[in-house]
C-alpha positions as CSV (number, residue, x, y, z in Angstrom):
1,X,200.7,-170.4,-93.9
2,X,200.7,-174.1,-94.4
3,X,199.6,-175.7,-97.9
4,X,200.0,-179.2,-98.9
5,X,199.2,-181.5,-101.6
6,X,197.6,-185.1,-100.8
7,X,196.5,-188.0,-102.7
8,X,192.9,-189.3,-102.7
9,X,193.2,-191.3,-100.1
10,X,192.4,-188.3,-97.9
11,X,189.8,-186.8,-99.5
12,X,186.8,-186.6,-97.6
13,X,188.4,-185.3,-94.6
14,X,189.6,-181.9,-93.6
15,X,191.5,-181.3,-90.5
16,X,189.9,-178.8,-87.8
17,X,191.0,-175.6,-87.9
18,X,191.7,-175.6,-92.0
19,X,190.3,-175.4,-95.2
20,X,190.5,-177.9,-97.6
21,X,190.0,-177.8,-101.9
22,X,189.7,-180.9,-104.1
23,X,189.9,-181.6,-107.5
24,X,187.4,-183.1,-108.2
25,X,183.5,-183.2,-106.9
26,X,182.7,-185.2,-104.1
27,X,186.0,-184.6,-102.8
28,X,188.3,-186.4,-104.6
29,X,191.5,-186.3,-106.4
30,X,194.2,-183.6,-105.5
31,X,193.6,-182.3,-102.1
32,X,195.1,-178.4,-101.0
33,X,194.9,-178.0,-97.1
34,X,195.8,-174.5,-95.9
35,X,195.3,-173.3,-92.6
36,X,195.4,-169.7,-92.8
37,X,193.1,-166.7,-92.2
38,X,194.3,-163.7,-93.6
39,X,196.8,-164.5,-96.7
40,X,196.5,-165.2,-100.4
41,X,197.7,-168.7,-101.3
42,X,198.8,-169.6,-104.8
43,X,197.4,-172.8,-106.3
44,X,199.9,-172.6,-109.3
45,X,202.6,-174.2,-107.1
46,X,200.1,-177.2,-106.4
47,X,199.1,-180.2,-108.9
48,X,196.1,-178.8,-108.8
49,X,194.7,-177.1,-111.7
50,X,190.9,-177.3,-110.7
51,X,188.5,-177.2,-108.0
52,X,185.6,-178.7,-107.7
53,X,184.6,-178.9,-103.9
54,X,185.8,-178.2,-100.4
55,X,185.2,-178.1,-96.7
56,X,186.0,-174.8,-94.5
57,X,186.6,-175.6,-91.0
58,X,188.0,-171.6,-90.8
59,X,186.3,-168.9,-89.3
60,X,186.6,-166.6,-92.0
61,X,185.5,-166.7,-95.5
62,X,188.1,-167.4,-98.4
63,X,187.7,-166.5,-101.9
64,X,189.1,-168.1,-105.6
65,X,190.4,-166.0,-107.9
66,X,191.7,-166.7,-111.5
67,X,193.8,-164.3,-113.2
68,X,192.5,-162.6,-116.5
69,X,194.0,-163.9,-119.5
70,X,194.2,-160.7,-121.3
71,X,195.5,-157.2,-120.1
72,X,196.0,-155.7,-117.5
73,X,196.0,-159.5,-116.5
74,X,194.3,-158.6,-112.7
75,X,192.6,-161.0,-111.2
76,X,188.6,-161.4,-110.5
77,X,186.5,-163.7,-108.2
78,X,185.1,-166.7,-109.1
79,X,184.0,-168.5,-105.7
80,X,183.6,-167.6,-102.6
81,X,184.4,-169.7,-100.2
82,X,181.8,-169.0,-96.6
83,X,183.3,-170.2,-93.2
84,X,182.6,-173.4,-92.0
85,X,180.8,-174.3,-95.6
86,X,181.5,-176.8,-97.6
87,X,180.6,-178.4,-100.9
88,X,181.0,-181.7,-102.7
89,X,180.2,-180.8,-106.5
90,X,180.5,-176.6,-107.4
91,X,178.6,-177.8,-110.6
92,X,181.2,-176.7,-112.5
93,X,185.5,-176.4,-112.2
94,X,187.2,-174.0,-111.1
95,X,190.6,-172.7,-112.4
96,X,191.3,-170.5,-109.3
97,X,195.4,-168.8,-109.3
98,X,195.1,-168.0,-105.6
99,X,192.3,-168.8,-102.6
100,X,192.7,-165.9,-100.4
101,X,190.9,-165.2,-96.8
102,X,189.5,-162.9,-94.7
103,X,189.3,-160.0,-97.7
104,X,192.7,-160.6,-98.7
105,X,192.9,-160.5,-103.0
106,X,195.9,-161.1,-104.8
């Protein structure tokens, strides 16, 4: 499992092999690079309290999922995430707890 944080700088690119969240749309702002394919990451170790886009140079699909707010405080999907997709504006943000892959849930 490897997750990192990166300023904007880097946004726009995603390293082969990975998958890559932003931020914010067009892929800026805070940038989460994991390169795993069957694990559940948490995002509330990050900077990162929304996304907005991403690029999926895996070749699995990866989910988002936020955890309920109320009980029993499970969680639920809220993007999925296909492999080798990518978008630069969801249309909306995303408070995702975990990005998990290849049917993984938290």
């Amino acid at each position: 499992m490897v997750a990192a944080t990166t300023p904007a700088q880097a946004a726009g690119s995603c390293p082969s092999g990975n998958l890559c969240l932003w931020e914010g749309a067009n892929y800026s702002g805070i940038r989460v690079i994991s390169a795993s394919t069957n694990a559940c990451i948490s995002l509330s170790g990050t900077d990162m309290l929304y996304q907005r886009s991403y690029i999926s140079h895996l070749p699995v699909t990866a989910v988002l999922w936020q955890q309920h707010s109320y009980a029993p405080y499970d969680y639920f999907a809220v993007r999925t995430l296909p492999a080798g997709g990518f978008s630069s504006d969801f249309g909306t943000w995303y408070g995702a707890d975990y990005v998990c892959t290849n049917g993984k849930t938290p």
